[in-house]
Structures are given as C-alpha cells and as structure tokens.
C-alpha positions as semicolon CSV with decimal commas, in nm:
position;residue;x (nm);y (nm);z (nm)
1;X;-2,064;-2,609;0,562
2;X;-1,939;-2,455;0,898
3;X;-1,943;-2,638;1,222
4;X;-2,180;-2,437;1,329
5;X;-2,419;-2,473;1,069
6;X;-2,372;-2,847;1,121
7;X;-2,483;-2,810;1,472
8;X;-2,875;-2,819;1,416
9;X;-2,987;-3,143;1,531
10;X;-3,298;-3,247;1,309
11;X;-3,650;-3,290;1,470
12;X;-3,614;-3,669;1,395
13;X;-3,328;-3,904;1,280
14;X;-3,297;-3,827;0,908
15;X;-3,062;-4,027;0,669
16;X;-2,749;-3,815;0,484
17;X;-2,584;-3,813;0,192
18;X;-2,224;-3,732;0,151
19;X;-2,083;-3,591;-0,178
20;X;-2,419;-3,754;-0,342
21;X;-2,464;-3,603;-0,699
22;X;-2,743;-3,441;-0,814
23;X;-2,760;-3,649;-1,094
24;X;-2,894;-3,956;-0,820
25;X;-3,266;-3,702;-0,832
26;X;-3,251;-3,574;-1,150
27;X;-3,537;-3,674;-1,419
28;X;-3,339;-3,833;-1,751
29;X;-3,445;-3,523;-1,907
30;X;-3,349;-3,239;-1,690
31;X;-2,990;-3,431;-1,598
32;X;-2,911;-3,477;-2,012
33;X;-2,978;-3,099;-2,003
34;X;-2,742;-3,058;-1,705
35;X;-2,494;-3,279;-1,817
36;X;-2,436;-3,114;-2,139
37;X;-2,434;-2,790;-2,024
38;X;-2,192;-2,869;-1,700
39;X;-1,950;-3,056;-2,023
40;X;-1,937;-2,682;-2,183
41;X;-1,635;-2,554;-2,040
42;X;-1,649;-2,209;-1,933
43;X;-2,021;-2,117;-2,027
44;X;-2,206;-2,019;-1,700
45;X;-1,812;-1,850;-1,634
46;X;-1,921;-1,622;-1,950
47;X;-2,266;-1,525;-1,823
48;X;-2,179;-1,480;-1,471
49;X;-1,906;-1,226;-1,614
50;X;-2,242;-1,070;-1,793
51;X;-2,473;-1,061;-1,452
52;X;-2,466;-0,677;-1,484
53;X;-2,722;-0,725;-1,798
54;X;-2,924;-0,905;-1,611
55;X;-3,167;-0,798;-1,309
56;X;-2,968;-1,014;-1,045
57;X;-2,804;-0,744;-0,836
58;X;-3,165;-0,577;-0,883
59;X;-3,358;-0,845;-0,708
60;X;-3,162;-0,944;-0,443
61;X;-3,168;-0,549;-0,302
62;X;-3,504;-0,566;-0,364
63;X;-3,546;-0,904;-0,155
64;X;-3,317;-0,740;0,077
65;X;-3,476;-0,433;0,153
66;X;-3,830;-0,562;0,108
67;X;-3,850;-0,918;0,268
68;X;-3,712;-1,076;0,541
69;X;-3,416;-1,263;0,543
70;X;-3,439;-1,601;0,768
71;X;-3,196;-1,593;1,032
72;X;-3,166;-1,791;1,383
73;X;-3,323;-1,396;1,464
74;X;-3,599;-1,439;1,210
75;X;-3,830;-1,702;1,128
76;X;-3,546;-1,941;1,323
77;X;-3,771;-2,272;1,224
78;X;-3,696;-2,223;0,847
79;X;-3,339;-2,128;0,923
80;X;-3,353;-2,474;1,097
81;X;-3,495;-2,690;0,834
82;X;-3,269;-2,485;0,530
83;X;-2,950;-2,562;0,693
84;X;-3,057;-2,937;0,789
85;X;-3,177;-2,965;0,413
86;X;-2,816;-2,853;0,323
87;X;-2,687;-3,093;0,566
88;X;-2,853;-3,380;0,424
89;X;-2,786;-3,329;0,044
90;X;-2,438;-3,192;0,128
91;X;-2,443;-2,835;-0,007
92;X;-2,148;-2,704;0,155
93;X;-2,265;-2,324;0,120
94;X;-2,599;-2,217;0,250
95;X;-2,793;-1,988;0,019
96;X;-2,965;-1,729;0,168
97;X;-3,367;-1,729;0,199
98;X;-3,593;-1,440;0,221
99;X;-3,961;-1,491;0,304
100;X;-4,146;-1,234;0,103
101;X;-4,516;-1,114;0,147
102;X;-4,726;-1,274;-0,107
103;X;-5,078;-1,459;-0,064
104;X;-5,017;-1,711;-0,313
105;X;-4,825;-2,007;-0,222
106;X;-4,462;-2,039;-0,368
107;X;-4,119;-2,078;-0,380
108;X;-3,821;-2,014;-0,603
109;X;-3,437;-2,041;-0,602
110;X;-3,262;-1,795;-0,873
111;X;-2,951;-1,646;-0,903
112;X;-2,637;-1,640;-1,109
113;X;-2,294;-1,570;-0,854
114;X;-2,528;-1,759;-0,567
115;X;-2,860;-1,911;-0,563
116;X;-3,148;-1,816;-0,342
117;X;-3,434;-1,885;-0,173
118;X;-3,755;-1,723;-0,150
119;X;-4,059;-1,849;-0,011
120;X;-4,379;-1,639;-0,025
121;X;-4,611;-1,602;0,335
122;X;-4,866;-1,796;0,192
123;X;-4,660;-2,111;0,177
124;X;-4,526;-2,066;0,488
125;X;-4,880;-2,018;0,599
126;X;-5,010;-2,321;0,416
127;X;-4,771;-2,604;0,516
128;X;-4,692;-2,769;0,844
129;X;-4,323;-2,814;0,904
130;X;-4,265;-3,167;0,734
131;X;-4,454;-3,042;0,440
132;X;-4,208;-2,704;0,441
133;X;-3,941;-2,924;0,502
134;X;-4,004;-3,092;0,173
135;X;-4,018;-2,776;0,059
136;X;-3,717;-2,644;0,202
137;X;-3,533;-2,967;0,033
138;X;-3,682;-2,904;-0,344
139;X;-3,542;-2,565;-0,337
140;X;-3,179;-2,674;-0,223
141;X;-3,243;-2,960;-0,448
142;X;-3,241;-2,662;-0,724
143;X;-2,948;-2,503;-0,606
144;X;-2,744;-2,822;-0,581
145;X;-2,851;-2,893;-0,940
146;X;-2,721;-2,544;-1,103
147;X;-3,083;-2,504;-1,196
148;X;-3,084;-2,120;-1,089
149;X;-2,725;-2,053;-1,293
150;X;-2,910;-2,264;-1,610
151;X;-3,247;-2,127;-1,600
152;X;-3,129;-1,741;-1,543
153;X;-2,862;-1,866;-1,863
154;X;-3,133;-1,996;-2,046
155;X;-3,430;-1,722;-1,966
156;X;-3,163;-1,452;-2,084
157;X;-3,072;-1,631;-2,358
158;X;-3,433;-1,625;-2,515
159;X;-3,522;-1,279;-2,379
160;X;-3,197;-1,201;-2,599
161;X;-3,339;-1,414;-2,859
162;X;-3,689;-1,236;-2,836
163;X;-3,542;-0,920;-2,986
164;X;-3,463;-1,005;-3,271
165;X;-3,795;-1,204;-3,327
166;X;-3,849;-0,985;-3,639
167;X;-3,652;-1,244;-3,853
168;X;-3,894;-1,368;-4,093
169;X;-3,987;-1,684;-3,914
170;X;-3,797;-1,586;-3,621
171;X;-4,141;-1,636;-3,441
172;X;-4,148;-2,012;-3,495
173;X;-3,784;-2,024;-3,357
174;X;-3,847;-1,833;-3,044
175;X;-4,176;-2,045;-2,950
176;X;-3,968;-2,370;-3,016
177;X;-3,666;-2,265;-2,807
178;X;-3,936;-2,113;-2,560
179;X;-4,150;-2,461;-2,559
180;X;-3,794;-2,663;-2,531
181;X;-3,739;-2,477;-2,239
182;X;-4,037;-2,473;-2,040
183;X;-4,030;-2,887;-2,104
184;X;-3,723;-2,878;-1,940
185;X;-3,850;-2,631;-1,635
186;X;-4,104;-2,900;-1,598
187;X;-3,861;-3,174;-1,565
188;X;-3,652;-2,996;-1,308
189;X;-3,917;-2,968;-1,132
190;X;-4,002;-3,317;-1,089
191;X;-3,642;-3,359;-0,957
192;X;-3,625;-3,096;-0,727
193;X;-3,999;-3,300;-0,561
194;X;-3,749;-3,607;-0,532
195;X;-3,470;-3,415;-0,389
196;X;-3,713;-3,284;-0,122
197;X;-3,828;-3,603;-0,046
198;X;-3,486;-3,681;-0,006
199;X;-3,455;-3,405;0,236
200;X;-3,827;-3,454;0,405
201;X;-3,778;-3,834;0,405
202;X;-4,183;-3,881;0,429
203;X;-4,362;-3,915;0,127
204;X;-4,681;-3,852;0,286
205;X;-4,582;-3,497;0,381
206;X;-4,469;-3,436;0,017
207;X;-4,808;-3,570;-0,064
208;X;-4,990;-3,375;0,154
209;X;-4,800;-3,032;0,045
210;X;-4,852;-3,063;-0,318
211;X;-5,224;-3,156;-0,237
212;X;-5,230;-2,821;-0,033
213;X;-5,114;-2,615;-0,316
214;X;-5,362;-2,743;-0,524
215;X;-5,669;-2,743;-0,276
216;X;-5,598;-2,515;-0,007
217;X;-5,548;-2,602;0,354
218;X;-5,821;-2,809;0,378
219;X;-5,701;-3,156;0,472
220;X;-5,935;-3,314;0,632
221;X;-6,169;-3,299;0,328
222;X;-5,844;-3,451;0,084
223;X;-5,757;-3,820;0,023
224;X;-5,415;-3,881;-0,086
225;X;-5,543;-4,181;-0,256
226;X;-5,843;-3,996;-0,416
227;X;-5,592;-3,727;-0,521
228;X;-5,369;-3,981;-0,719
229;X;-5,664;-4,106;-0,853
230;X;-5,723;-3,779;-1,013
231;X;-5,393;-3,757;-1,195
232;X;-5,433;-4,135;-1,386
233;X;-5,793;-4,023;-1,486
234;X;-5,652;-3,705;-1,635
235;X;-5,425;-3,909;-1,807
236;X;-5,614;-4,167;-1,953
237;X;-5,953;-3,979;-1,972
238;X;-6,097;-3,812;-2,308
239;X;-5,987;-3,927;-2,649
240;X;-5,791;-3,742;-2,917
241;X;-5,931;-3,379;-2,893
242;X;-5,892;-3,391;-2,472
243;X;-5,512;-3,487;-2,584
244;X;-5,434;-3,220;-2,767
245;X;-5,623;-2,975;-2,551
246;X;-5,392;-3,111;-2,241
247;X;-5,062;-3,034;-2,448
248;X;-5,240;-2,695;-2,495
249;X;-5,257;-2,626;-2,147
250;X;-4,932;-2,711;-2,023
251;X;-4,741;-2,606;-2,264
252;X;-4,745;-2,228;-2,096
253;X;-4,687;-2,368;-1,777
254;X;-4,282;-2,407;-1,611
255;X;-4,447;-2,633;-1,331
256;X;-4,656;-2,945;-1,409
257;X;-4,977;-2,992;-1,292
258;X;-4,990;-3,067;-0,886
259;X;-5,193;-3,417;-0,941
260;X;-4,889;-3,499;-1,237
261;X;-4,617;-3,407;-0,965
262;X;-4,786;-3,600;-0,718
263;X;-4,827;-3,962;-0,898
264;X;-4,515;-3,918;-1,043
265;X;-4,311;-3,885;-0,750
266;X;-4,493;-4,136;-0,529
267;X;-4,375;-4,368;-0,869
268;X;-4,000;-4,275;-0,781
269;X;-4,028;-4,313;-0,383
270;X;-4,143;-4,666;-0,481
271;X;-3,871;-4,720;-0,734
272;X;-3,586;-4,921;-0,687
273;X;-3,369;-4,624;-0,785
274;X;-3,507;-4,430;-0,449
275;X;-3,440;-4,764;-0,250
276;X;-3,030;-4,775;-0,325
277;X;-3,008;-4,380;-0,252
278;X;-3,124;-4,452;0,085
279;X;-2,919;-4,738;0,142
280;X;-2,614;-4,540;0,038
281;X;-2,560;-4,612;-0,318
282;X;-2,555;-4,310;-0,540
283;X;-2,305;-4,078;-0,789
284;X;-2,075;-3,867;-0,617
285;X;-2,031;-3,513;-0,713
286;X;-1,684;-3,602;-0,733
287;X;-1,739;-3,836;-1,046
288;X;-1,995;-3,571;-1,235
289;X;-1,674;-3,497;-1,438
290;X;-1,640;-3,840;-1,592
291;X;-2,022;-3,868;-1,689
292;X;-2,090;-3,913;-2,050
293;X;-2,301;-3,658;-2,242
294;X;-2,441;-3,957;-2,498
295;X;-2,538;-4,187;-2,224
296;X;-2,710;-3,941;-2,061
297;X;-2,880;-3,871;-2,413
298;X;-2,941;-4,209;-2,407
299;X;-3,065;-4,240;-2,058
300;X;-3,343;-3,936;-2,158
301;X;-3,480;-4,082;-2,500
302;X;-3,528;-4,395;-2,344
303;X;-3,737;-4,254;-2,053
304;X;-3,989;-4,083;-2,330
305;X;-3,952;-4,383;-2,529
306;X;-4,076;-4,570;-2,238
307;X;-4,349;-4,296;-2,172
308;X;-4,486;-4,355;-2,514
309;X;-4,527;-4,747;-2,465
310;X;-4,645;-4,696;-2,111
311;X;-4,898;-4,357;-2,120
312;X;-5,275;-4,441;-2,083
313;X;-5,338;-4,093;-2,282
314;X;-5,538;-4,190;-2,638
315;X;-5,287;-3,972;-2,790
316;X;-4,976;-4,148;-2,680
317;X;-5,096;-4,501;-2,699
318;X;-5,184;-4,390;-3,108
319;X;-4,812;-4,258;-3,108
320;X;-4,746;-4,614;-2,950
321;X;-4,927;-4,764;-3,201
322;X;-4,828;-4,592;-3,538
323;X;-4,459;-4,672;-3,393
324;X;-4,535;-5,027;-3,387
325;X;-4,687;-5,072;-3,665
326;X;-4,444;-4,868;-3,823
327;X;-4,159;-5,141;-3,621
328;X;-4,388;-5,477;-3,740
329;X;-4,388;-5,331;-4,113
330;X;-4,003;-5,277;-4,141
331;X;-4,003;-5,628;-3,980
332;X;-4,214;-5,800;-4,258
333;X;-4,030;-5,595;-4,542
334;X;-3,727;-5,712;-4,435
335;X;-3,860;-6,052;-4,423
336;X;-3,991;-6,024;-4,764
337;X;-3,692;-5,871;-4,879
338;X;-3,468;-6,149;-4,742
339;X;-3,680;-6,416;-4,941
340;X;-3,681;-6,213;-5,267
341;X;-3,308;-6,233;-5,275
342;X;-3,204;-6,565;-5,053
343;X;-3,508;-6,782;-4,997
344;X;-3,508;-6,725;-4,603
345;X;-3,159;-6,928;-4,633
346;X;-2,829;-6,823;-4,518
347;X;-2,528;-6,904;-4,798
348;X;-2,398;-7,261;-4,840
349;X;-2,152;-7,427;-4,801
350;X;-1,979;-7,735;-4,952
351;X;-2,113;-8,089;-4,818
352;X;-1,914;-8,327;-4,732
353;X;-1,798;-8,446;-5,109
354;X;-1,688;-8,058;-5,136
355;X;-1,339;-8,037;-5,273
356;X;-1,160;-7,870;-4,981
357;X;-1,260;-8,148;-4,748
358;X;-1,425;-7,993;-4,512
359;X;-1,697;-8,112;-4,305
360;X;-2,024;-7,943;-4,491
361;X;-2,365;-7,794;-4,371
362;X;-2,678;-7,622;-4,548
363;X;-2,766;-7,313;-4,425
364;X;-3,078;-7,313;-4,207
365;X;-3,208;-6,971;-4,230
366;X;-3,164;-6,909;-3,854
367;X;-2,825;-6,742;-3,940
368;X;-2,997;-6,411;-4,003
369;X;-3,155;-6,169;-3,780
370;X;-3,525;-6,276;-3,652
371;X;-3,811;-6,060;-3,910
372;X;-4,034;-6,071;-3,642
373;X;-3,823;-5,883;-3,422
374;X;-3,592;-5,645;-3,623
375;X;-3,861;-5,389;-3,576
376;X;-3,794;-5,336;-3,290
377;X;-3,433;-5,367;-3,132
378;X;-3,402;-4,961;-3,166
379;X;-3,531;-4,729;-2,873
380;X;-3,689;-4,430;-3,046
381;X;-3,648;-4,041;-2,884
382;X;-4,027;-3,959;-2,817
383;X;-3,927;-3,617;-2,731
C-alpha cells in the first residue's frame, strides 16, 4: 500500500493487523478449500493464462464504461472506508470498486489478474457508514482470501463441465460438483462476515446490515435480539419433512440465509478465536506456505462433525443419533468380541513360582481399550 493510501485516518481508532492470514477468518470449510488449492502449484497461473475464455476483460469495460468508479473525486466516503479496510487487513494493493446502478442491495468482488469491487446503489442506499464499512471489509476480506481467482476457477470449471453434460450420467456429476461448490460459496461467505467485522470492529453494525438486507431499512421496527431469535427457531423448528425442505431451499442459494449469517457470526465475535485476533495473535501470510493440507482437512470434518452433535435441526440430531448408536454398537461388539475370545482378561503371565523368576501378575482386564468408549474416539466427516 502507498503512503498515500495509508494516509486516511479512520473515523474512530480501529485495531490493525499486519501480515495477518486469511486463514485467522476463514470457516474450516472454505480455508481446507483454500488451502488445497493455494498447495497446487501453478493452477490459478494456468487459468489466469486462459482469462481470454472467460468474460473478465468483458466486465470490467462494462463496469468501466457503465458505473462509476470510487475515487477521492467520486463517492470519496467509500474510497475512504475501502482503503482503511485494506489498511486494516493489510492488502497491500487496493482493488478497484465501481458502484453500479441496481435497486437491489449487493455486493461482489470477482476477477482473475485483480479482484474487484462492486457495490450496487441500493446498498449504498440501504446502509449507514459502519454498516458499509462492514461491508466494505467482507469484500476485501474476499479479495485477501483468493476467493474471486477460486470462484471465477471454479465457476469456469463447471460451465466447462456443463458441456459435456450429455455423458450418460454426466447430469448427476455436474449437480454434485455444482452442489459441492455452492456449499463452499456459502462458507466463504461466512468468512468474508468475520473479516468485515474485523474491518467494522462493531458487531452491532454487522448486525444491523445483514438485518437490513433482509428487512429493508426499517430499523426502528427490528430487534437484533428478535432477529437471532429467528435463525435458532428456523433451525430447530419442524421435524423431518421441514428438514429436508430447508436443504431444498438452500441448496440453490451461494449466500446463506441472512438470519443463518447473522447467529453465526455473532457465535464467532464471541469466540475465543475472535478474542486472540484482536489481541494480536493470528497466522501470518508469511507462514500460509508451511500450512498442512490434512490438518486443515482435519480442522473442516471436525467442524461438521461438531455441527452434527451440536444442531437443534430434527434431521441432524437423527444423523447424531444413528451415529451414536452406530458408535455404542461397535462399542458392545467389541466388548462381546473381546469376551468370546479372552474372557475380558488381558494375557498372563507367570506368578511368582514361574520358572524364569520373575515377579508375576494376572492380567486384570483393564489392559485393553475401554468397550464403552471405543465407539467413539474417531471424529466422523459430516460433510
């Protein structure tokens, strides 16, 4: 970043974060993505090379010729808040942004040689400025990810993939490579909400924009608390049928729903994990190189693990439950099993009249592994 684009002070003291990694934000599922993809030497390298396939050069003339491009001459207050979000997170280059006539609230960051950012005037319309700063931060949250060099990879990819969907059961392929990837849109969304809270530094203005979006600018009739409320009974509401018909409707979507977003990232700003990035204590960019792929693998199936035990959704807590039972039963077979062949008793030894002399004991049975738990010392990918 240039001195000069260092020289906007903030409208209040915010908290930055030098060389942080965008692995500190990222949901276990989007950075296992990331992680794997970053460990694939030379791939976005390839597809860059290919950006003349793809609509890039296309859409930023368009956004060029047909938007407006924020400058300290146009709309100077988002100019402000982008280069203070790039300040904070440490994004040495700052993307361009073009706010583009639309009615309908949104944002986007895309892009293959260099992201950007487009906002549409109905956000800008919709949000105060610590709710666009938020904003502002989840979009350079995407670009600091790679999420606009992945997702252009990725959504080329299956367009590429879609044309040859007359494979006999090329159909089932596409919509399982499609559905894989919108999960993981979803995810990355959820970290680009932390990495603008990151940016915003006030939760209750990253509450109050995603309650916005989903109600209009109408605040004074909301309730952040009512609004949270909404998003545990849509979890745990309904029984099977209202499961499956959730999955239905979200499986379509590359965003999650607003009341989701909102629960679960007032979860992370109360996390410990949120608590040692603002006192200082995150991955550097400068040790992304060293992560490992199978940890990261590790880190993810754990997290939807975890979901499965922890989800108030009649759909998950049956998953929960057929995996425990399924756990308890490999516990008792192996119990069974170990009395069929050894009694519950570990091998003996000589006593003490033994002929080597040695000092001797029986076994006990507590040599072995514990029935009652061997269920359960695996952590199963819910995914």
């Amino acid at each position: 970043m240039t001195e000069n684009d260092q020289g906007n002070v903030p409208s209040r003291q915010r908290k930055r974060f030098p060389g942080i990694s965008s692995r500190a934000y990222e949901h276990p599922a989007d950075r296992s993505a990331l992680v794997a993809l970053r460990k694939l030497s030379g791939f976005d390298t390839v597809f860059k090379a290919l950006s003349g396939l793809l609509p890039e050069r296309s859409l930023r003339l368009l956004f060029l010729s047909d938007s407006v491009r924020v400058s300290d001459a146009q709309f100077s207050h988002l100019n402000d808040m982008l280069r203070d979000a790039c300040y904070i997170l440490d994004l040495e280059k700052v993307p361009p942004m073009y706010v583009t006539q639309d009615p309908k609230p949104n944002a986007m960051c895309i892009g293959l040689d260099e992201p950007i950012i487009v906002v549409t005037t109905g956000l800008v319309e919709l949000l105060d400025e610590e709710e666009m700063r938020a904003v502002v931060g989840h979009e350079v949250g995407h670009a600091l990810s790679g999420h606009s060099v992945y997702r252009t990879v990725l959504l080329f990819l299956t367009g590429l993939a879609l044309k040859v969907a007359w494979i006999p059961l090329g159909n089932v392929a596409i919509m399982a490579i499609v559905t894989a990837l919108r999960e993981w849109f979803r995810k990355s969304e959820l970290s680009a909400d932390r990495a603008g809270l990151l940016v915003g530094q006030d939760v209750q203005a990253s509450m109050r924009g995603l309650m916005k979006i989903a109600g209009g600018n109408h605040l004074h009739e909301m309730n952040v608390d009512a609004f949270l409320a909404q998003a545990d009974e849509y979890e745990k509401s309904g029984d099977l049928r209202d499961s499956v018909l959730k999955i239905l409707n979200v499986l379509p979507r590359t965003h999650p729903f607003t009341t989701v977003r909102a629960a679960e990232l007032r979860k992370w700003s109360e996390s410990r994990d949120f608590q040692r990035i603002m006192d200082g204590h995150y991955p550097k960019r400068s040790e992304d190189k060293d992560t490992s792929v199978t940890d990261s693998f590790r880190e993810s199936a754990g997290h939807y693990a975890d979901t499965v035990r922890t989800s108030k959704d009649p759909l998950m807590k049956l998953v929960g439950d057929i995996a425990g039972g399924a756990g308890d039963l490999a516990g008792d077979l192996g119990g069974k099993l170990r009395n069929a062949f050894g009694g519950g008793q570990g091998p003996k030894k000589p006593d003490a009249a033994g002929t080597d002399g040695s000092e001797g004991t029986t076994g006990d049975g507590k040599s072995g592994p514990d029935s009652g738990n061997s269920g359960n010392s695996g952590t199963g990918d819910a995914q």
